[in-house]
Structure formats: C-alpha cells, structure tokens
KOLDOTI-455661 format. One record per residue (C-alpha): residue number from 1; residue in three letters; x, z, y. Coordinates in Angstrom, 2 decimals. Each point is the difference from the previous one (the first is absolute). Layout:
<fivexs>
<num=NUM, residu=ALA, x=X, z=Z, y=Y>
...
</fivexs>
This chain:
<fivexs>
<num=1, residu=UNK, x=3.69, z=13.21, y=158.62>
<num=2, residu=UNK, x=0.98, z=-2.45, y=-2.97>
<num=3, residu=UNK, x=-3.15, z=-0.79, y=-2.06>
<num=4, residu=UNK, x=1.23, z=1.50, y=-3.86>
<num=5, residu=UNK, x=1.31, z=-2.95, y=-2.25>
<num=6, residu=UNK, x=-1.70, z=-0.79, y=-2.95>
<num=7, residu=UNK, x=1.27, z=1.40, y=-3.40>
<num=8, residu=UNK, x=2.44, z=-1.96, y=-1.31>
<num=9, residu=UNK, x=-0.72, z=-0.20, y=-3.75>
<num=10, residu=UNK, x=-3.53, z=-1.68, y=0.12>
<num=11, residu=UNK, x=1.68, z=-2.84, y=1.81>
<num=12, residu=UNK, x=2.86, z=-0.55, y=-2.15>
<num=13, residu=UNK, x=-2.38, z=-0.24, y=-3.33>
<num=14, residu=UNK, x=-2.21, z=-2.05, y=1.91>
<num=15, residu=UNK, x=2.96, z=-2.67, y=1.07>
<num=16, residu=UNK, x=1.30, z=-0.04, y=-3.60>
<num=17, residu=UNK, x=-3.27, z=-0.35, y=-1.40>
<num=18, residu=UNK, x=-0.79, z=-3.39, y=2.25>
<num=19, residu=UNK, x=3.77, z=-1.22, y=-0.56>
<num=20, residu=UNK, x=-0.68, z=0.54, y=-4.02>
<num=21, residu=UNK, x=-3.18, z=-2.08, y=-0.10>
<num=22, residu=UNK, x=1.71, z=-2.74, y=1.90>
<num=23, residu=UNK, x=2.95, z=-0.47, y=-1.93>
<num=24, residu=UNK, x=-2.66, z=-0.35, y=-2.68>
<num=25, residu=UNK, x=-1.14, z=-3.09, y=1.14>
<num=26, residu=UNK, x=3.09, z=-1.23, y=-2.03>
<num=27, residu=UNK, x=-2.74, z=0.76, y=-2.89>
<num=28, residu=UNK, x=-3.02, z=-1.70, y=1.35>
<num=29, residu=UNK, x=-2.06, z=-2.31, y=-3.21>
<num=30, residu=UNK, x=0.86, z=-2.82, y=2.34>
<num=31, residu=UNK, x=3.77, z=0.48, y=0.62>
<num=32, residu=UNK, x=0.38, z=0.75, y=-3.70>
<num=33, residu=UNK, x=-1.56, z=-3.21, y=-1.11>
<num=34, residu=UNK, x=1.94, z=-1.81, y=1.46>
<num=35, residu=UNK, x=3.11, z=1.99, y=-0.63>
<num=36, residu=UNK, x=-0.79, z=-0.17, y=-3.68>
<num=37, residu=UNK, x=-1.56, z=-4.22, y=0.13>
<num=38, residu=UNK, x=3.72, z=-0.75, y=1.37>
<num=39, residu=UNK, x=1.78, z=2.39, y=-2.70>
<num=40, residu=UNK, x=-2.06, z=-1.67, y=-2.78>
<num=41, residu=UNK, x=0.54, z=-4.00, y=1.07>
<num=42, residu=UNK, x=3.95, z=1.64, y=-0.01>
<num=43, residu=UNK, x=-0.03, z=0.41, y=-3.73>
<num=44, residu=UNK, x=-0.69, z=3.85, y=0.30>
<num=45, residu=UNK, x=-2.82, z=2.09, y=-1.98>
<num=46, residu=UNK, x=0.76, z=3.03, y=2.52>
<num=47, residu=UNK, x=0.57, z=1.37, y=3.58>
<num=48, residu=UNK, x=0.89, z=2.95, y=1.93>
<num=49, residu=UNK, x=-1.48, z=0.60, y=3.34>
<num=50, residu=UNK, x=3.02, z=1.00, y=1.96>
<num=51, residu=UNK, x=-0.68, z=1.89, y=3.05>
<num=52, residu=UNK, x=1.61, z=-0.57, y=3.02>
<num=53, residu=UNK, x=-0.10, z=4.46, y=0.96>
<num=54, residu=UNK, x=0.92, z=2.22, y=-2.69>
<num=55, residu=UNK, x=-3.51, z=1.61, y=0.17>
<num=56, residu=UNK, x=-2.61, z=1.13, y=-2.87>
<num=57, residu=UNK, x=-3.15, z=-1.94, y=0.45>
<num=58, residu=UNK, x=-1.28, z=0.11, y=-3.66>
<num=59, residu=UNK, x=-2.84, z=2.51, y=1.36>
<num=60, residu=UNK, x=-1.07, z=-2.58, y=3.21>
<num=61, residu=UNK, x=-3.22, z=-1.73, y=0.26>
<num=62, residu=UNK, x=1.99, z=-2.80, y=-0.77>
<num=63, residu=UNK, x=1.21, z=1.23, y=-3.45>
<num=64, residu=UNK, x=-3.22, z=0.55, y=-1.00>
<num=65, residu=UNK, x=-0.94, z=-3.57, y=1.08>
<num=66, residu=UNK, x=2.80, z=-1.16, y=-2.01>
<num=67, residu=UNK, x=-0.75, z=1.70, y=-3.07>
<num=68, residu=UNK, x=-3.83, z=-1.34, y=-0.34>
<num=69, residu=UNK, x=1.15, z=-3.42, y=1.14>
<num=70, residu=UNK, x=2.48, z=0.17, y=-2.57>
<num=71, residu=UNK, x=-2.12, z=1.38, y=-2.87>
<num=72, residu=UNK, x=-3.11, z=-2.86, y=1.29>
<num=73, residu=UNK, x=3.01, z=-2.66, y=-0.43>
<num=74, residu=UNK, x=1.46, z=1.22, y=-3.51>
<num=75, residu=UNK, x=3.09, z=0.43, y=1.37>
<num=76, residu=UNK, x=2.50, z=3.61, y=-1.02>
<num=77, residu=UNK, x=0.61, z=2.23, y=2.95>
<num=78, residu=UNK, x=2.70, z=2.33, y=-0.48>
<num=79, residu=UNK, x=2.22, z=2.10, y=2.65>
<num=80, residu=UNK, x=2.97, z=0.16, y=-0.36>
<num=81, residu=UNK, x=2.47, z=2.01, y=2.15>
<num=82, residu=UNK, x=4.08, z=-0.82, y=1.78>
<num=83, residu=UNK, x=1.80, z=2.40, y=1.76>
<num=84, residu=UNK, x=0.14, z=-0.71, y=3.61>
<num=85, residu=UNK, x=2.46, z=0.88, y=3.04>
<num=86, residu=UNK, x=-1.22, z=0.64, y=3.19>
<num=87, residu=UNK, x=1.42, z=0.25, y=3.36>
<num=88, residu=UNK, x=1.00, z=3.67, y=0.00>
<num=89, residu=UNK, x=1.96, z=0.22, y=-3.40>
<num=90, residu=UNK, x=-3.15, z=1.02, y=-1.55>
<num=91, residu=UNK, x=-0.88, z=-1.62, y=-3.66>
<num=92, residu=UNK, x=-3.55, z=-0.43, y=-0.80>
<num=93, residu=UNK, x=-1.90, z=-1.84, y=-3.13>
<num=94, residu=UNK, x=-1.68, z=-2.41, y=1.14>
<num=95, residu=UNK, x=-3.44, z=-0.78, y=-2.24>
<num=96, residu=UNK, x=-0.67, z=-4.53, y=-0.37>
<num=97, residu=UNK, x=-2.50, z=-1.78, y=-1.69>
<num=98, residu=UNK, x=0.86, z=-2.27, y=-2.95>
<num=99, residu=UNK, x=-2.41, z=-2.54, y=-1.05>
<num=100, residu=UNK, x=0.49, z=-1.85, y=-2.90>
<num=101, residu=UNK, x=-2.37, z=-2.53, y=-1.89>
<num=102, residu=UNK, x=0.65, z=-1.24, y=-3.42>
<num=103, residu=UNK, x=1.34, z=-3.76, y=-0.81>
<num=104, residu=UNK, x=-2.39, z=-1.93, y=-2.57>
</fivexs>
C-alpha cells in the first residue's frame, strides 16, 4: 500500500514563497548601493531595480529592509510597476523599486 501524498497546495505556496524572497535579493541595502553609487558617478539622480523574474516582492523581508535603509539614507523609494510576459502567454505587473536622490 502507497503511503498518501501530501496535499498539494501547502507545497506550492511554500515553493513560491522561498522563490519570491530570493529574487528579492535583487533588493538587498547592499546590492542597491551599489546599483545606485554606479547610477550616480553615471550622471543619473535615479534608478530602477529591475528584476530578473516578473515577481512581486514589495511585501518581502527584503522590501522592508529596503524601505528603512532608504528612509535612514534620505533617499525616495517609490514602486513603480511594467507589465511583464511570462512563459505561458500569461501577462503579469510586475512591482520595482525606484530610488532616486536629489542633485545639489
């Protein structure tokens, strides 16, 4: 007798969940800074954080991070959103940080 497989739907949230707060990594303090140091000796006053998978991290661990290193730093967080295509036709909007820092 086959031992009964687990249900299904626990372990799907649970394997989006982890692949959401890794793709947030993208949004670390440390990779911003210097995402946003190499924007600003460019000439810019502003970045977006483009992630590499069209997924919504703006409620991560590593938004939140984000958001008080940004506010400690004076910098402006806003998110701002694309539309996104992925692999099955689907089109999703796709949430991004956008730093920006004022020029004296």
């Amino acid at each position: 007798m086959r031992a009964p497989l687990a249900k299904l739907l626990p372990i799907l949230q649970a394997e989006t969940a982890r692949a959401i707060e890794t793709a947030a990594a993208e949004i670390a303090p440390e990779q911003v800074r210097a995402k946003i140091t190499a924007a600003a000796k460019a000439g810019q006053s502003a970045l977006r954080v483009r992630l590499p998978s069209p997924v919504n991290v703006r409620d991560t661990e590593a938004a939140k991070a984000l958001t008080a290193w940004c506010k400690k730093e004076g910098l402006k967080l806003a998110w701002e959103n694309r539309a996104a295509d992925l692999e099955d036709g689907r089109r999703v909007i796709v949430w991004e940080p956008e730093i920006s820092w004022s020029v004296l």
